[in-house]
Structure formats: structure tokens, C-alpha cells
C-alpha angles and dihedrals in degrees: 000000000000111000107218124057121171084244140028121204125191117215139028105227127105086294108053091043099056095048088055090051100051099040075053083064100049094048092263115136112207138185118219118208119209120182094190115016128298111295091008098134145028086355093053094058096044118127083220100220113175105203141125102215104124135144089223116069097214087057090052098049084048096054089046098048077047098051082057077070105043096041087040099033101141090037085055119029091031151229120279106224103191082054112046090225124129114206121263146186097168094240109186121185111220098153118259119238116191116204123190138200109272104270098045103084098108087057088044077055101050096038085054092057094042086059092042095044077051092048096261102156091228136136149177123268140180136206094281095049087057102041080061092048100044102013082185098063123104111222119153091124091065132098098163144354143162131269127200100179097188096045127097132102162352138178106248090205097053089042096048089043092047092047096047080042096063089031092059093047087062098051109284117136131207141218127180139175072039107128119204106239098164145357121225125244135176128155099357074303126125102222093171151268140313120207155161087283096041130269133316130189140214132139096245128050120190118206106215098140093130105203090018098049101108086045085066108031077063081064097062093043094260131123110214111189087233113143120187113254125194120209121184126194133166138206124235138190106249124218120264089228089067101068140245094291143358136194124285106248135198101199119193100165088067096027086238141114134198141177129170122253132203119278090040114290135115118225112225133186146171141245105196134058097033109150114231118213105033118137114270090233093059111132120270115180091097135055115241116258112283099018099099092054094043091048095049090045097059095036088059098043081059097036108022094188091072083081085091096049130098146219118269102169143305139199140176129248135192120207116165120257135203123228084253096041097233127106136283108224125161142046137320151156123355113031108278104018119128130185118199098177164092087079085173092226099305106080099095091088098045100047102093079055095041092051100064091042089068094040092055088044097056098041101040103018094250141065115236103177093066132000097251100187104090074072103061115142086221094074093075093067089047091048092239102142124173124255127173112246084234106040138203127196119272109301085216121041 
């Protein structure tokens, strides 16, 4: 494999694909550095929702340039003519529903002002509109929620693939089973990487090594405030009496979300009691103790006919998190180095966005898509930490 690439990227997960798609685009020919196989990690174990209901409105404008991607997938990211094959990242609208903690609902008002103000199709919904969207539901502890109608899901393997797929077509290269060691510095300048299968150059590293992102920061000299989070979520049968389908739900009142999921399950998981600063190696086939019976307790309060499902399978995931659970994009430290990180769980639905941000960063100097820089890394060493305008409680907690 050559050694040198304009750009490095560490880590093969929706982040680091995307990045290497759109710098493609822009001329730009990057190396991405794996040190499992494509999608392996964090990615992997995303739930996938593909929604635009945040408290912070950057989040939100990220997650609507992204959903161009996930509803125009083949028109944007491409078809691969010597192969036959059209792009996918199996988006599948099922309808998005946000429910919030009883005593939100004038920020559930406001932030639903601020999406639609951006061109979220979004609204305002009661009890009623939902009982004739999901008759199953049980919702007698809801005045209002949100309702994106055009929202669900997509599959985070197929989109990462895709991505790499059409990145690779324009010149991006990668390697995978290659673990990071250093990162090389000279003069305040990135020069490139050493690893387990020897050392590569370019004037520019990305860190987008997810879990592992604060392991490598460390290897360009920085301290980046990224803590390891574990999530866990499981897949039941549904019912049959349920339906073919239902809405995909972010649910605060019971610190729980669920989506369907094709062959009949639903995918649940969990917003409270997940352990920060475990290894990201920790194991992850299994749920931790306790999380099966707290997770079927809280799908069938909402939905009290799940009662009759039953477990399919479930399995843990890390991802790294920030002390105000929203992402670390930009430049610092050393010339060059990059860190596009610490997503905090929700950074599967704005990486086609975040992507050409950085690639727009890195080419012209700025990113156009979306302002970026309520995400410095900087801001952590100033104690400006973001906050939406119109707050809800901790996502994780």
C-alpha cells in the first residue's frame, strides 16, 4: 500500500467514512485506518435512528442537511456501475414520535418552533393524534409530543459500507486489522501515523476513533475531556397483534427508545444506568445484569401488548461521551490534527452532514453546510459547554 495520502483518518466507523467520501469529492485522497473491520464498533452497535428532534439547534441542522443523505441516498452518495450495485443505507420511514418528561412541554414547544423555523417537517401532537398513529400505545401520561412524520431508520453497516464504497471509488484507501501507536510530530506539524503495520504520512490526521478517541488525542500531545459510555439494547418478537410496524419513539418520560426493525422485532434501549469508563474492549455480547428486566418493564408500560413478545437477543455497545454530551469537531493541538469525536451516542444520523463540514473545514478553511463551531474542542478548556436554549434533561443519565 502506498505510504503517504493527503489525509489520515483514524477509525472506520460513520464518521470516518463519511469524511473519506466527501474529501473524495473535493479531490482529496485519504487513508482510513481500522483497527478491527469497517463498522465494527460504535457504529456497529448503533440503534441507527434517523431523526432531527434536538435541544440544540446545531444538532438539529446537522441532522436535517444528514436526512438529504438517508431519504436521497442513491441520488447522493452514488451507483457503482462496474458493479451493478445502487447505494444503500436501508432508510426506512417508519415516522418519529418524541416524548418528554412531564414538565417539558414548553421546551418540546420551542424546540418545535426552532425545526420547523430550520424546515424540519415537525409538529405538535397530543394523546389523540398518537392513539391514531400507534392504537397500541398507552398514553394516557402524555399531553404533547412531537411528531416528525417522515423520520425512522437506517441500517449503520450498510451506510458506513456505502459510504467507504463510494470513498474508495474516488481515491480513499482502507486498512483495516492496522492499529494507531503514534502519531507523528515534528515543529507544532502532524506528519503522520506509526502502526502495527508500520508508519504512513500526510499533513493532516483526523481522530475519528469513536471510543478510542481520548487514547489517541494522548498521542498528539492533547487532552480531550472523552470518557468511554456503554449503552446496552435488545430485540424482541413483536406480537402479531401489534402490526407490521410502529413509529420510531424517543421516550423521556420512561428513559427508554425504540424503533422497529425488520422480521418483526422492535429494537429497545435504555437512557439511564450506563456505566462510564469501562474499556472499550469490554465485552459486549451480552447485556449487563439487570438491563433485560428494566427494558421490558418500561416497553410494556408504553406499549402494554408487548407483554406477549418475546426476547430475541441483546448486546452491549461503548461509544465516548463529552461532559455535555455533544460532539468535539474542529482542530487542536499540533498543525493538521483534527478530532471529529466524543458524539455522545447520538452521532449515527448527522454523519453524512458532519462529513462535509469537515471536509469543508479542512479544504477551504471553513465549514458551509453548518456553523461548527458551537462544537470546538476548545470550548471545553474555557467551560463553555453547549446547552440547548430550550433544555431537556440529560439524554444519558
Amino acid at each position: 500500500m502506498t505510504k503517504t495520502a493527503d489525509v489520515i483518518i483514524i477509525g472506520g466507523g460513520i464518521h470516518g467514512a463519511s469524511t473519506a467520501f466527501h474529501l473524495a469529492e473535493r479531490g482529496l485522497n485519504s487513508l482510513v485506518i481500522e483497527k478491527n473491520t469497517l463498522a465494527s464498533a460504535a457504529t456497529g452497535r448503533s440503534s441507527g435512528l434517523v431523526r432531527m428532534h434536538y435541544d440544540l439547534e446545531p444538532e438539529s441542522r446537522l441532522a436535517w442537511e444528514s436526512f438529504q443523505y438517508f431519504r436521497n441516498w442513491e441520488e447522493m452518495v452514488g451507483f457503482d456501475s462496474s458493479a451493478s450495485l445502487s447505494a444503500d443505507c436501508g432508510f426506512t420511514r417508519t415516522g418519529f414520535i418524541q416524548l418528554v418528561t412531564p414538565g417539558y412541554e414548553d421546551q418540546l414547544i420551542a424546540n418545535v418552533a426552532m425545526h420547523q423555523r430550520i424546515g424540519i417537517p415537525s409538529l405538535l401532537v397530543n394523546a389523540d393524534d398518537i392513539r391514531r398513529l400507534a392504537p397500541f400505545f398507552n398514553v394516557d401520561d402524555v399531553d404533547l409530543a412531537a411528531y416528525e412524520p417522515e423520520s425512522g431508520y437506517a441500517d449503520p453497516g450498510a451506510t458506513t459500507t456505502s459510504l467507504m464504497d463510494a470513498a474508495r471509488r474516488g481515491g480513499a484507501r482502507l486498512l483495516q486489522d492496522c492499529t494507531v501507536t503514534a502519531i507523528l510530530v515534528k515543529s507544532g506539524k502532524v506528519g503522520g501515523v506509526s502502526t502495527s503495520q508500520g508508519d504512513f504520512f500526510a499533513p493532516i490526521v483526523i481522530n475519528a476513533a469513536g471510543p478510542w478517541a481520548a487514547g489517541v488525542a494522548q498521542m498528539a500531545g492533547v487532552d480531550l475531556p472523552i470518557d468511554t459510555w456503554r449503552h446496552d439494547t435488545m430485540f424482541i418478537n413483536r406480537p402479531k397483534a401489534l402490526g407490521p410496524s410502529h413509529p420510531t419513539v424517543i421516550d423521556n418520560a420512561n428513559a427508554m427508545y425504540f424503533r422497529p426493525e425488520t422480521g418483526g422485532l422492535t429494537l429497545v434501549g435504555l437512557e439511564d444506568h450506563n456505566p462510564l469508563g469501562q474499556s472499550p474492549d469490554g465485552y459486549t455480547d451480552r447485556a449487563q445484569p439487570g438491563f433485560l428486566e428494566r427494558a421490558i418493564d418500561r416497553i410494556c408500560k408504553r406499549i402494554p401488548v408487548m407483554e406477549q413478545a418475546s426476547l430475541h437477543n441483546a448486546h452491549g455497545g461503548y461509544d465516548g461521551i463529552t461532559p455535555d454530551q455533544r460532539a468535539t469537531i474542529g482542530q487542536i493541538g499540533p498543525e493538521g490534527f483534527y478530532v471529529q469525536c466524543g458524539f455522545s451516542g447520538t452521532g449515527f444520523k448527522i454523519a453524512p452532514a458532519v462529513g462535509a463540514c469537515m471536509a469543508e473545514l479542512i479544504v477551504d478553511g471553513i465549514a458551509r453546510t453548518v456553523d461548527i463551531t458551537p462544537f470546538d474542542p476548545h470550548r471545553f478548556e474555557r467551560g463553555d459547554l453547549l446547552k440547548g436554549e430550550h433544555a431537556y434533561e440529560d439524554i444519558w443519565r
